[in-house]
C-alpha positions as CSV (number, residue, x, y, z in Angstrom):
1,X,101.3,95.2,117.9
2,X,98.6,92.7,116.9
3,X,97.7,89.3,118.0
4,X,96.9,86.4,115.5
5,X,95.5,83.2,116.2
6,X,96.6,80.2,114.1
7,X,93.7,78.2,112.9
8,X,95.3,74.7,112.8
9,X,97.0,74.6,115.7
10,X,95.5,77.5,117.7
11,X,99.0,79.3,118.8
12,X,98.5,83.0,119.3
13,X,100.8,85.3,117.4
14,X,102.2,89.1,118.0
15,X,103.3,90.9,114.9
16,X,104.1,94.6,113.9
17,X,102.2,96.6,111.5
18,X,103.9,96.4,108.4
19,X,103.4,92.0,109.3
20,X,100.3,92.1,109.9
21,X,99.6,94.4,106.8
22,X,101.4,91.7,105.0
23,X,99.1,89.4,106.3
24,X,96.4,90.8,105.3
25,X,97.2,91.4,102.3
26,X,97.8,87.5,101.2
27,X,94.2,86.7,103.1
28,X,92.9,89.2,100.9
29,X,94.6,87.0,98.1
30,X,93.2,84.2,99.0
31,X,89.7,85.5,99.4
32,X,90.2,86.6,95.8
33,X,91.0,83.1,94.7
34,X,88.1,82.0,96.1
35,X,85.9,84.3,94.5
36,X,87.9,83.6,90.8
37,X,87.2,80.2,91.5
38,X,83.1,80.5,91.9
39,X,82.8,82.9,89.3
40,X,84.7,80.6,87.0
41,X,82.3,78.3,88.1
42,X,79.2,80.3,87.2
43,X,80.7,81.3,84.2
44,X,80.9,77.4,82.9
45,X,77.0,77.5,83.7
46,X,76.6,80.6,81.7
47,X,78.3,79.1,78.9
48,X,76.4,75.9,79.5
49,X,73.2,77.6,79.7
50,X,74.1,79.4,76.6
51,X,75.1,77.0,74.6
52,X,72.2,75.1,75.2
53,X,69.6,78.5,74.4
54,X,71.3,78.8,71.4
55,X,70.9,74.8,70.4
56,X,67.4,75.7,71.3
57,X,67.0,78.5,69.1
58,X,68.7,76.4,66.1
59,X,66.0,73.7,66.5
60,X,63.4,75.2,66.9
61,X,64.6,77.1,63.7
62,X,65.0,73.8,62.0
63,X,61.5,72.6,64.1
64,X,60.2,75.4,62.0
65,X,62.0,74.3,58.6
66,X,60.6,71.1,58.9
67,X,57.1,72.1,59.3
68,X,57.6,74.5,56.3
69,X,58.7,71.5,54.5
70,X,56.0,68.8,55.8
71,X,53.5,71.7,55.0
72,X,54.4,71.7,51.8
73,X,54.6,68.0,51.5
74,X,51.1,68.4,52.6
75,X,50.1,70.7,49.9
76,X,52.0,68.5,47.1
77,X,49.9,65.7,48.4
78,X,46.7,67.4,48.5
79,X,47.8,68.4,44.9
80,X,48.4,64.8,44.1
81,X,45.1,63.9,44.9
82,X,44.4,66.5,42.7
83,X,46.2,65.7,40.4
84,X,45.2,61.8,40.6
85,X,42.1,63.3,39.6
86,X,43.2,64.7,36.8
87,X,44.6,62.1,35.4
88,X,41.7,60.7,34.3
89,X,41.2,64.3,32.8
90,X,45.1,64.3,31.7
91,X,48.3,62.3,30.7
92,X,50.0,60.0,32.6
93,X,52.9,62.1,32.5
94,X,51.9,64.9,34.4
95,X,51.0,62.6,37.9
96,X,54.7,61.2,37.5
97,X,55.8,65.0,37.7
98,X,54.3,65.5,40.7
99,X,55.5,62.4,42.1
100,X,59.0,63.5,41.1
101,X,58.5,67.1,42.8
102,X,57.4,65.1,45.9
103,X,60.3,62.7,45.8
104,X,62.6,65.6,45.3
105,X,60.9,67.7,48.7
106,X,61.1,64.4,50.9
107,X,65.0,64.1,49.9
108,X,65.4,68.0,50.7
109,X,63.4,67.3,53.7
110,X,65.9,64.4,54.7
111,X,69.1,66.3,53.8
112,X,68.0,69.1,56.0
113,X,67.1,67.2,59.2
114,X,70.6,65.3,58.5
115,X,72.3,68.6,58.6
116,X,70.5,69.4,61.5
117,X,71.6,66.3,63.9
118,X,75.2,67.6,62.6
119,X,75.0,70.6,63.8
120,X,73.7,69.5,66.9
121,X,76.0,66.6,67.6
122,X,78.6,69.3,66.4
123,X,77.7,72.3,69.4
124,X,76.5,69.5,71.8
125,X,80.0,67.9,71.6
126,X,82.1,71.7,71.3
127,X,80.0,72.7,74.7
128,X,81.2,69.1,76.2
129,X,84.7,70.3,75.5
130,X,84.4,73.6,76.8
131,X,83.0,72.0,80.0
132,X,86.0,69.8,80.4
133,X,87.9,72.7,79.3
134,X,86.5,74.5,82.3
135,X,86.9,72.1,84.9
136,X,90.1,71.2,84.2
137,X,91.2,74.9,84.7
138,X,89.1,75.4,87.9
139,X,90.5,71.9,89.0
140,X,94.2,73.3,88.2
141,X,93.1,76.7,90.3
142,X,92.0,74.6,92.9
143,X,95.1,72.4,93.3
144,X,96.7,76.2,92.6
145,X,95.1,77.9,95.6
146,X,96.0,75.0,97.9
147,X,99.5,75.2,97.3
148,X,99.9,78.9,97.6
149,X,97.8,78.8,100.5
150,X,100.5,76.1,102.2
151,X,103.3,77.8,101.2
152,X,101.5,81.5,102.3
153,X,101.3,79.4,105.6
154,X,105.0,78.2,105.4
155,X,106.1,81.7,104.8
156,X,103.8,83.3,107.7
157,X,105.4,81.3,110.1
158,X,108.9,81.3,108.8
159,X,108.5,85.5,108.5
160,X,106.4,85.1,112.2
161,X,109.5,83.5,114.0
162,X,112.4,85.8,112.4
163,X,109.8,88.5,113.2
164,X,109.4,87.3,116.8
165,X,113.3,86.8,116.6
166,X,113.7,90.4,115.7
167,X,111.9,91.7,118.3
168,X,113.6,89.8,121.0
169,X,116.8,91.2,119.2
170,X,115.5,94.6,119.2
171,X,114.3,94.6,122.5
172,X,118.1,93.5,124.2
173,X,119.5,95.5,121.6
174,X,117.4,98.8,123.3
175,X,117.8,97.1,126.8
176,X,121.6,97.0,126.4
177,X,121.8,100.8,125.4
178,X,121.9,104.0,127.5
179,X,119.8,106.5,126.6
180,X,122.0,108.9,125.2
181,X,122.9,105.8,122.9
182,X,119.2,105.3,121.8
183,X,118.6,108.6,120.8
184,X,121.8,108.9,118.3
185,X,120.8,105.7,117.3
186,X,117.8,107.2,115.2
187,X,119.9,110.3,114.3
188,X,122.5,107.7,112.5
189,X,119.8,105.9,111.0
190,X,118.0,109.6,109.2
191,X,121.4,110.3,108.0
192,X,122.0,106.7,106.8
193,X,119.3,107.4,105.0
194,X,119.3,110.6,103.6
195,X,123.2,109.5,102.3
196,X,122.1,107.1,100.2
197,X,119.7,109.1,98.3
198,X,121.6,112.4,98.5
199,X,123.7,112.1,95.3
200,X,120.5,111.6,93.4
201,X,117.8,112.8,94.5
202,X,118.9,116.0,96.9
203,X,122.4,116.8,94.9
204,X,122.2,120.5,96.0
205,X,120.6,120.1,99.4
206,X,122.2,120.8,103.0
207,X,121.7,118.2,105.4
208,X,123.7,118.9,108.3
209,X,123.7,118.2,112.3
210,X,122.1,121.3,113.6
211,X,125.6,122.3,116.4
212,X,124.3,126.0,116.4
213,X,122.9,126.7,120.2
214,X,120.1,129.7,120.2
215,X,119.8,131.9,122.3
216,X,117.5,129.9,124.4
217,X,120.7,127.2,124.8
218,X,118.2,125.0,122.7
219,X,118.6,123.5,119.2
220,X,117.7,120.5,116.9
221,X,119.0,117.8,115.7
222,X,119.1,118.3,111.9
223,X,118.7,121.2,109.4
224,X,117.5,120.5,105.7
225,X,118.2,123.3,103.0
226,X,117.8,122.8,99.3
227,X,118.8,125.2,96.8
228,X,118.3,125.7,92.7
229,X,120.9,126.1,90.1
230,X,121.4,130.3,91.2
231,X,121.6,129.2,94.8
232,X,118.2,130.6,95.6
233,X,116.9,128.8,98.9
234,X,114.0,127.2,98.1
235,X,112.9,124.3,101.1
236,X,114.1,124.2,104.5
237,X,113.2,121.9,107.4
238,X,114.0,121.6,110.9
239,X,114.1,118.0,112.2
240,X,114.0,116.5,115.2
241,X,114.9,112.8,116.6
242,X,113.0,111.1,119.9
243,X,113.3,107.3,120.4
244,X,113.2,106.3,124.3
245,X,114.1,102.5,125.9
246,X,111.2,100.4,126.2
247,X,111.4,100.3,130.2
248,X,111.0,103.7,130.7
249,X,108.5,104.3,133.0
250,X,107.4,107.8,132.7
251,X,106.9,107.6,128.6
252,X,106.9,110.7,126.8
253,X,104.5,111.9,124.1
254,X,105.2,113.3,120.8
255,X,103.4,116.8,122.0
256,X,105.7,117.1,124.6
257,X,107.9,118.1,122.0
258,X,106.1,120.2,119.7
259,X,106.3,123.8,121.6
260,X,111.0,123.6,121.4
261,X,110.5,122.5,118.0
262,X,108.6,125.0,116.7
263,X,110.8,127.6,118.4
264,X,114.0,126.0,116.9
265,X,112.1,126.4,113.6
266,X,111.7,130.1,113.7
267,X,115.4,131.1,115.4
268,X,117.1,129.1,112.8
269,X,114.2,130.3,110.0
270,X,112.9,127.0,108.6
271,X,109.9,127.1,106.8
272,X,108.8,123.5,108.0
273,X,109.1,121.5,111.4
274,X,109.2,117.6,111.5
275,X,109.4,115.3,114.4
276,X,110.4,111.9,113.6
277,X,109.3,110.0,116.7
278,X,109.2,106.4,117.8
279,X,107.3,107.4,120.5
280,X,103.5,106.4,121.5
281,X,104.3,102.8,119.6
282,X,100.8,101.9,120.6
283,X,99.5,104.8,119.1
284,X,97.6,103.6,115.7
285,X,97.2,107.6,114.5
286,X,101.2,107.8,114.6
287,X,101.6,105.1,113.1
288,X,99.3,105.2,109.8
289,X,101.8,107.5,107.8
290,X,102.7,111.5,108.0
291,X,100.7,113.3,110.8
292,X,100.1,116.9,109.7
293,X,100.1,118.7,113.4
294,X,99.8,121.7,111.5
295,X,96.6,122.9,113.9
296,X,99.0,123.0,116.5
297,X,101.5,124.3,115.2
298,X,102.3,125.9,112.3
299,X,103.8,124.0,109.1
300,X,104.7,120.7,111.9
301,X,104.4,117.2,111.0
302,X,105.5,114.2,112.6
303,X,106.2,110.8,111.1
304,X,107.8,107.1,111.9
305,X,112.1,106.8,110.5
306,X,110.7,105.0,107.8
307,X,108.4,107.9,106.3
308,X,111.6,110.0,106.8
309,X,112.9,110.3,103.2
310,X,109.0,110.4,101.8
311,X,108.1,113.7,103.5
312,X,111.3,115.3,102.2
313,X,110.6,114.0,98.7
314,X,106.7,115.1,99.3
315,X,107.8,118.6,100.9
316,X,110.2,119.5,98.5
317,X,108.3,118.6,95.5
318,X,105.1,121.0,96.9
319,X,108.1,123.3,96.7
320,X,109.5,123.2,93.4
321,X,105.9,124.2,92.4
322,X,106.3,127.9,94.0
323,X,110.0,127.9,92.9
324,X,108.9,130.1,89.6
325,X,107.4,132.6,92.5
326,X,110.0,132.6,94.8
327,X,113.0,133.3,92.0
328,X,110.8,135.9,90.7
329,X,110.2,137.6,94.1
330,X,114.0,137.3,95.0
331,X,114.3,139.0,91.6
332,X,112.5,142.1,92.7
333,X,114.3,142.3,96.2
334,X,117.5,142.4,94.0
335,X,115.8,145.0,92.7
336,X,114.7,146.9,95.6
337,X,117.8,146.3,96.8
338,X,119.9,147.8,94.0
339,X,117.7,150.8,94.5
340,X,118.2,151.1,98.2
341,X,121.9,150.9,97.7
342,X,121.7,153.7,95.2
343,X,119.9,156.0,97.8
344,X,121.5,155.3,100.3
345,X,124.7,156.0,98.3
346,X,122.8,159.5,97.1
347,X,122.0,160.3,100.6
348,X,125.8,159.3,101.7
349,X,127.1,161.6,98.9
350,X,124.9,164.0,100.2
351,X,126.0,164.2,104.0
352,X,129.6,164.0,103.2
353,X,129.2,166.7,100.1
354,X,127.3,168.6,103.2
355,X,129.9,168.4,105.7
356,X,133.0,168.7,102.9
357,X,131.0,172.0,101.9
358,X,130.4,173.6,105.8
359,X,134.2,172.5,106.4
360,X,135.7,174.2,103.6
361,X,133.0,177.4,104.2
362,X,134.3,177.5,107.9
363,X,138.0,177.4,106.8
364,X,137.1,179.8,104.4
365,X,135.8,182.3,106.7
366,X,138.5,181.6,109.1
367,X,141.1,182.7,106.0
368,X,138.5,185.8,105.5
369,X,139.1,186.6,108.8
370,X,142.6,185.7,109.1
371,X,143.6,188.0,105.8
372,X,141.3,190.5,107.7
373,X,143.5,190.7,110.9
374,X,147.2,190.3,109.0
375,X,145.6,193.8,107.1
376,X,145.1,195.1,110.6
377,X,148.4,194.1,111.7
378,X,149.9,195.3,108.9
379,X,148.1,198.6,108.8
380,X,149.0,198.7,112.4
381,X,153.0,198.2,111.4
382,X,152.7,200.7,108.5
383,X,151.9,203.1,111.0
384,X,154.6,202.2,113.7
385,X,157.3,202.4,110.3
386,X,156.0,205.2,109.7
387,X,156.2,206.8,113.3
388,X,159.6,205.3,112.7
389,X,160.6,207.1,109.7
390,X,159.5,210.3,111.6
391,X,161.3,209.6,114.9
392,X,164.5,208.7,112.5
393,X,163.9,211.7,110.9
394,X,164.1,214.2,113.6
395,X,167.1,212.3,114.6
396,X,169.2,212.8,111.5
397,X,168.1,216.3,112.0
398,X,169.4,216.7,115.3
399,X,173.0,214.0,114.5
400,X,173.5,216.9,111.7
401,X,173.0,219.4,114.4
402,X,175.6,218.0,116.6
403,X,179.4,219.0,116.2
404,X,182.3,218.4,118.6
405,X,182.3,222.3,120.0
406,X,178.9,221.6,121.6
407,X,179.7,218.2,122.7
408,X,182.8,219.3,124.1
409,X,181.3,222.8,125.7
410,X,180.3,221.4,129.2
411,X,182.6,218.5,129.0
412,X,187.0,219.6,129.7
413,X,188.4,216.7,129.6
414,X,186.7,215.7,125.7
415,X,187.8,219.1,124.8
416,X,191.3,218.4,125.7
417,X,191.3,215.2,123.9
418,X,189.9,216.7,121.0
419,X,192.3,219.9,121.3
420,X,195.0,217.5,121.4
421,X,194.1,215.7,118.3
422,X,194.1,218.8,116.4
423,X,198.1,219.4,117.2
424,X,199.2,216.1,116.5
């Protein structure tokens, strides 16, 4: 804030900085009437001054005409002497000649000095108009100045009350709100903002409340993300909003905040960080424009709500400069890309065409070995058939070696059936 004492009637002021800028400004304006108004001023005596060389110059051309002239008037008399003597030598006729050539020079002589009083009465009265000319027009600036500097007057103080007003506003406005209610009061007002630019000048940006909590449980209050026409990211900014009550007694400082928001920057990978603060009001370096704080930190600025919009525009324009670069190095991590895919698919191929091939040999040598022991086993039941055939072969030898008189020899009673049989 800055004080400013009226000069009439000696009432000390307190305006803002865009005011008092103001302010300045129209003093400057009237400093700059001023000067108009004396160099018009010695610009009439310039003209004057020149006006009045160049009348100078003309007579004294016209001084030197004449004494041409009344030098020659001289020598026509001198001649007429002369010639007066030679009358007596000559005719009559001759000395009128010469009195007619003299005649004739004294009437030039006349003609020319007339001319010469016209032309000075002629620039002596052109200068006179100029003069009025001049004063009229410095009289009119005069009368000018005065009114612009009563109505400049009438405006400061109307502007000075509704100023005053404002503040007054502003500051119940602020005392009325809790501090929760302060703070989303500046986050409405960046998005108010950024909405009524957004169709035209950001029409494929991302401006969103940042909701996301890190891993830290921290996060910031907007994310801004423009893209081109392939949807290539090209800008992206973390912001963050601090406005405090104007009681607070333990006032913050916009470096308080600098360390969270640079880490918010980097876990949500934003190239820029910007703090829009209304903090440290007092604070003439805050409140000049952008603040780069990039010694600090890295790619950081901080700025008042009303630079808000500017340093997006300014930020994003820096950026469409490097756009050409940045498509053209996405282009060639496609590419990379493509070609990782394609060995990574090679080197999948090759694992699974790896463990396809030791499966299939291991079930192939299983089969090997299977076949191997059903030839065993079969050898092995080639040889118990054949023992077979031999065992059934030694018994159809001894069933045709039977008959019923040797099973019948040790045995009566199968005899007597068999006798029996026989008689029936």
């Amino acid at each position: 804030m800055n004080e400013i004492k009226c000069p009439n009637c000696g009432e000390v002021f307190t305006v803002n900085e865009s005011q008092y800028a103001e302010l300045l400004s129209q003093v400057r304006t009237t400093e700059f009437d001023k000067e108009l108004h004396n160099r018009m001023k010695q610009e009439l005596a310039l003209a004057e001054q020149k006006a009045m060389n160049e009348q100078q110059s003309i007579l004294a051309q016209k001084d030197q005409e004449i004494a041409q002239l009344q030098s020659q008037i001289q020598n026509f008399d001198t001649e007429k002497e002369l010639a007066k003597k030679e009358v007596e030598q000559t005719s009559h006729q001759a000395l009128l000649a010469k009195d007619k050539e003299v005649q004739a020079l004294e009437n030039q002589l006349a003609t020319l000095r007339l001319e010469h009083e016209n032309q000075l009465q002629k620039a002596l009265s052109s200068i006179e108009s100029e003069r009025k000319e001049l004063q009229h027009q410095l009289l009119l600036q005069e009368k000018e100045n005065e009114l612009n500097l009563a109505s400049v007057e009438r405006e400061y103080k109307t502007e000075l009350r509704l100023a005053n007003e404002q503040v007054e506003l502003y500051k119940n406005f602020k005392a009325q709100q809790s501090t929760k209610e302060i703070g989303e009061s500046l986050e409405r007002y960046a998005e108010s903002e950024f909405n009524k630019v957004r169709s035209f000048a950001f029409p494929n940006a991302y401006f969103e409340k940042d909701n996301k909590v890190s891993a830290r449980g921290s996060k910031g209050d907007f994310i801004f993300r423009d893209f081109d026409e392939n949807g290539l990211e090209f800008i992206s900014i973390m912001f963050e909003m601090k406005n405090e009550a104007d009681g607070t007694k333990s006032k913050h400082k916009n470096a308080d905040f600098y360390k969270e928001l640079d880490k918010d920057r980097r876990e949500k990978n934003c190239e820029y960080a910007v703090l829009v603060s209304m903090l440290e009001a007092d604070d003439d370096s805050f409140n000049t424009g952008i603040v780069d704080v990039s010694h600090v930190y890295e790619k950081m600025y901080v700025v008042r709500p009303q630079y808000f919009i500017q340093l997006i525009g300014l930020l994003r324009n820096a950026a469409l400069n490097s756009l050409k670069y940045k498509q053209e190095l996405a282009l060639i991590r496609e590419q990379n890309i493509d070609i990782t895919h394609f060995e990574e698919d090679l080197d999948a191929f090759k694992v699974a065409f790896a463990k396809n091939y030791n499966l299939a040999s291991d079930h192939f040598s299983k089969a090997i070995d299977q076949i191997d022991n059903t030839i065993k086993s079969m050898e092995k039941v080639r040889d118990l058939l054949m023992k077979s055939k031999k065992q059934l072969h030694f018994a159809n030898n001894k069933l045709d070696d039977v008959s019923v008189k040797k099973l019948t020899r040790k045995n009566p009673t199968m005899k007597a059936k068999f006798e029996a049989l026989k008689g029936e």
